[in-house]
Residue frames as a rotation matrix with the C-alpha (Angstrom) as fourth column:
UNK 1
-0.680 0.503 -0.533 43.81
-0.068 -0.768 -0.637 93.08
-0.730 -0.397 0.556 -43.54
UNK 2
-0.210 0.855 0.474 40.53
0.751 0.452 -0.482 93.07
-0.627 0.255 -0.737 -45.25
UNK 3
-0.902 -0.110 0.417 39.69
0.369 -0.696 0.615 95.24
0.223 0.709 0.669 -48.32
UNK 4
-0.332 0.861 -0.385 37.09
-0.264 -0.477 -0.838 97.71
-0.906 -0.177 0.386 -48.08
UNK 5
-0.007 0.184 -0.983 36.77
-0.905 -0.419 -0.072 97.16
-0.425 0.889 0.169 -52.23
UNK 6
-0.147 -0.018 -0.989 37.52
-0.741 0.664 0.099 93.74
0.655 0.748 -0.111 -53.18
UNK 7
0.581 0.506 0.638 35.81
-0.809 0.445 0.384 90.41
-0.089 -0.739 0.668 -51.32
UNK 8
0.426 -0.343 0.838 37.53
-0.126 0.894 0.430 87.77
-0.896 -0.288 0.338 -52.61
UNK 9
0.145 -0.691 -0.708 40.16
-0.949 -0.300 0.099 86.49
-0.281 0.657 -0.699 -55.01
UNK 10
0.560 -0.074 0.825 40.83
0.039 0.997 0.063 82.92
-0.828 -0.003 0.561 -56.47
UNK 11
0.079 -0.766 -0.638 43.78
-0.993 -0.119 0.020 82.05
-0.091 0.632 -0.770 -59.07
UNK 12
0.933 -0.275 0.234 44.15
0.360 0.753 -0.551 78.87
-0.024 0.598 0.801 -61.61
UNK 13
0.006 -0.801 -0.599 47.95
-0.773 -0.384 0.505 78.93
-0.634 0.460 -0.622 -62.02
UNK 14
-0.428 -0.403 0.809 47.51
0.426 0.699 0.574 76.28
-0.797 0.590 -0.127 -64.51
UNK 15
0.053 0.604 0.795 45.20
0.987 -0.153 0.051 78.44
0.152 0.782 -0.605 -66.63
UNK 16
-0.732 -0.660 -0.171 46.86
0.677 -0.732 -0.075 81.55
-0.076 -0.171 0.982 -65.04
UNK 17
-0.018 0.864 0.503 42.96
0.367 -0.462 0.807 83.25
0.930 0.199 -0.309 -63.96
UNK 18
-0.901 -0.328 -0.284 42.71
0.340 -0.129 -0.931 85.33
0.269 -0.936 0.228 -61.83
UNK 19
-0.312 0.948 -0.053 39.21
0.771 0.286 0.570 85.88
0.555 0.137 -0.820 -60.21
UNK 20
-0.886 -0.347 -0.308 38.18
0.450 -0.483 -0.751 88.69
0.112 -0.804 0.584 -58.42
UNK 21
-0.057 0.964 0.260 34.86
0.548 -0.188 0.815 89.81
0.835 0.189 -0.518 -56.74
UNK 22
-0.689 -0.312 0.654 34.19
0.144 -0.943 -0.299 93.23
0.710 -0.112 0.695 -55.78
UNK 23
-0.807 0.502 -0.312 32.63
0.413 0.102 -0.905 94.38
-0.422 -0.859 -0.290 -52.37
UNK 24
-0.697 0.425 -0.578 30.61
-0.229 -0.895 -0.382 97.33
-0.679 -0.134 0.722 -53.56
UNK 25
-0.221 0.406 -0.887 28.90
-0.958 0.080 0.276 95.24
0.183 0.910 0.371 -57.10
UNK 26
0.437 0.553 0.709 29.05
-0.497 0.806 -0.322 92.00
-0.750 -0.212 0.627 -56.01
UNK 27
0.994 0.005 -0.108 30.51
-0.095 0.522 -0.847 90.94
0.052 0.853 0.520 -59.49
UNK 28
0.772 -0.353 0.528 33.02
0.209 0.926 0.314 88.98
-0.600 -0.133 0.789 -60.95
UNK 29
0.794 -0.015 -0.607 35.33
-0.607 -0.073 -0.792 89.47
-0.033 0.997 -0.067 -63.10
UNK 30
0.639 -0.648 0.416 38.17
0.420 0.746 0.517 86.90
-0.645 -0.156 0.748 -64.45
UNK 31
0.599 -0.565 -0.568 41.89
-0.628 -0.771 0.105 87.86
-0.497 0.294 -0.817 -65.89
UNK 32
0.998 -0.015 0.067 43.48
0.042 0.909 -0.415 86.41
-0.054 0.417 0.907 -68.10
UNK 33
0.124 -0.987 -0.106 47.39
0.597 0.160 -0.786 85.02
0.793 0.034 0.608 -68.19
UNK 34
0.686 -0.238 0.688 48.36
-0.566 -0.768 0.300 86.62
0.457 -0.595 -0.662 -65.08
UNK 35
0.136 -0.658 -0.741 51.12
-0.055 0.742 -0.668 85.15
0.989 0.131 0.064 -64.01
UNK 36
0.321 0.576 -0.752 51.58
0.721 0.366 0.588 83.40
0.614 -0.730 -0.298 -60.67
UNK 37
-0.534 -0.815 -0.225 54.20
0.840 -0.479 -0.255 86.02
0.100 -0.325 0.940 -59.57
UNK 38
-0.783 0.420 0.458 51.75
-0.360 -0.907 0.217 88.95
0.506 0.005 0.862 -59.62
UNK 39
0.187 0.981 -0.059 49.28
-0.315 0.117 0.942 86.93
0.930 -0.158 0.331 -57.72
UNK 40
0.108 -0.554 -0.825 51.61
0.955 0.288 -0.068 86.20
0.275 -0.781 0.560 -54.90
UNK 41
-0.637 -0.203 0.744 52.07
0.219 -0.973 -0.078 90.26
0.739 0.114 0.664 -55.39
UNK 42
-0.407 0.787 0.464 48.43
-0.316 -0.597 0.737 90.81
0.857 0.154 0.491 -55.02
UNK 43
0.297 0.609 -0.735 47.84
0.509 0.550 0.662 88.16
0.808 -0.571 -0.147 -52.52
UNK 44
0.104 -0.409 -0.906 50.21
0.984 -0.087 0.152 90.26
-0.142 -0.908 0.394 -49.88
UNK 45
-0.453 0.115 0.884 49.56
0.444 -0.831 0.336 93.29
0.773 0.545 0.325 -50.56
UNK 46
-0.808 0.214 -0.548 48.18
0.515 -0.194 -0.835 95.45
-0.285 -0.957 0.046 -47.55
UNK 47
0.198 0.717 -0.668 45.97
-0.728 -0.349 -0.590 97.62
-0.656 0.603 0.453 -50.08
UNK 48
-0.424 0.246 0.871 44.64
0.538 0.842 0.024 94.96
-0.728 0.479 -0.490 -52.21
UNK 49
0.673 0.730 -0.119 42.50
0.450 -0.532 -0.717 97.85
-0.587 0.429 -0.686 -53.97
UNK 50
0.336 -0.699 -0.632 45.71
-0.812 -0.555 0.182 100.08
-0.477 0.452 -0.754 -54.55
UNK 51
-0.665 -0.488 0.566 47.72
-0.082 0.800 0.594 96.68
-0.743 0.348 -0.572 -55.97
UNK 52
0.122 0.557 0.821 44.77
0.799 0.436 -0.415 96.05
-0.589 0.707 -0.392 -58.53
UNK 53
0.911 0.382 0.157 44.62
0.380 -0.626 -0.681 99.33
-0.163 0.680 -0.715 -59.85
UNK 54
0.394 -0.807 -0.439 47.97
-0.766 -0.552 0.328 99.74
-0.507 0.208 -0.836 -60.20
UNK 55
-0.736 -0.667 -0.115 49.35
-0.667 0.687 0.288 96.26
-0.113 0.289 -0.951 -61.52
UNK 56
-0.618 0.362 0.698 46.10
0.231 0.932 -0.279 94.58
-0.751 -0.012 -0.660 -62.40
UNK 57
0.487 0.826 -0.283 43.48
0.254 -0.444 -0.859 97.09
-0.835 0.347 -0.426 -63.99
UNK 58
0.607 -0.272 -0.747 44.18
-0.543 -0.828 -0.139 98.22
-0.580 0.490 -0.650 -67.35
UNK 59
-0.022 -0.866 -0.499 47.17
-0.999 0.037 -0.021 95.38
0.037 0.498 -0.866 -67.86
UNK 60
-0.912 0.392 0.126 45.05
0.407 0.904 0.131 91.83
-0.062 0.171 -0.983 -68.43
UNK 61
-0.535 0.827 -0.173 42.26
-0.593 -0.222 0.774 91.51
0.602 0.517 0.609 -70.41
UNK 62
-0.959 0.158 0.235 39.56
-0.253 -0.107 -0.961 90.56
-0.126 -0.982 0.142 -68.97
UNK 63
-0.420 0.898 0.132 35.30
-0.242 -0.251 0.937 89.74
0.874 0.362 0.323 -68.46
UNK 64
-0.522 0.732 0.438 33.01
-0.850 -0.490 -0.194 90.04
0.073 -0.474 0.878 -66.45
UNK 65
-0.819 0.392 -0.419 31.07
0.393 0.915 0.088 86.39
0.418 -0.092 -0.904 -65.11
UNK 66
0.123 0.791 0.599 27.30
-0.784 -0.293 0.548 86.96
0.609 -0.537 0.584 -64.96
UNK 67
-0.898 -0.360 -0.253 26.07
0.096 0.400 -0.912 85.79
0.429 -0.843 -0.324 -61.64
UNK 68
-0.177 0.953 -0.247 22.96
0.969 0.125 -0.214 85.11
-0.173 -0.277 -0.945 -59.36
UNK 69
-0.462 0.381 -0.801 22.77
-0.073 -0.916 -0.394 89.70
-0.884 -0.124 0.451 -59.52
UNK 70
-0.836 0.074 -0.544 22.05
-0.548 -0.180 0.817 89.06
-0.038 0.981 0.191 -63.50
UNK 71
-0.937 0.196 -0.288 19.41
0.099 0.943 0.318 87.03
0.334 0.269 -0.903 -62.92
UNK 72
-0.454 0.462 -0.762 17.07
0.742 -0.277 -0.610 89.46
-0.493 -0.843 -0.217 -61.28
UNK 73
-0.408 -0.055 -0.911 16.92
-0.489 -0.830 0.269 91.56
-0.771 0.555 0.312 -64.36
């Protein structure tokens, strides 16, 4: 099922990143060390939104990847 909140996801398990770009901003942001087990979590997850903000926000650090929006400014 499609998120209403998050567009898309992508995951390095060799560098253990998780990507994740949001419907509502458009932006990126990348996590660090997440391990592949929580991205196998996140990938099946039915709320993908609820699953981040419980077991993603808050508990990997994290930034923010400028993009083509940052470039308009």
């Amino acid at each position: 099922m499609p998120s209403t909140s998050i567009s898309k996801t992508a995951y390095d398990p060799e560098s253990r990143i998780l990507s994740v770009w949001f419907v509502a901003s458009g932006k990126r942001y990348e996590f660090e060390d997440v391990p592949p087990e929580t991205f196998a979590a996140f990938r099946a997850a039915l709320a993908k939104g609820r699953f981040f903000n419980d077991h993603i926000r808050n508990h990997f650090r994290y930034r923010r990847i400028p993009g083509d929006d940052d470039l308009s400014h």
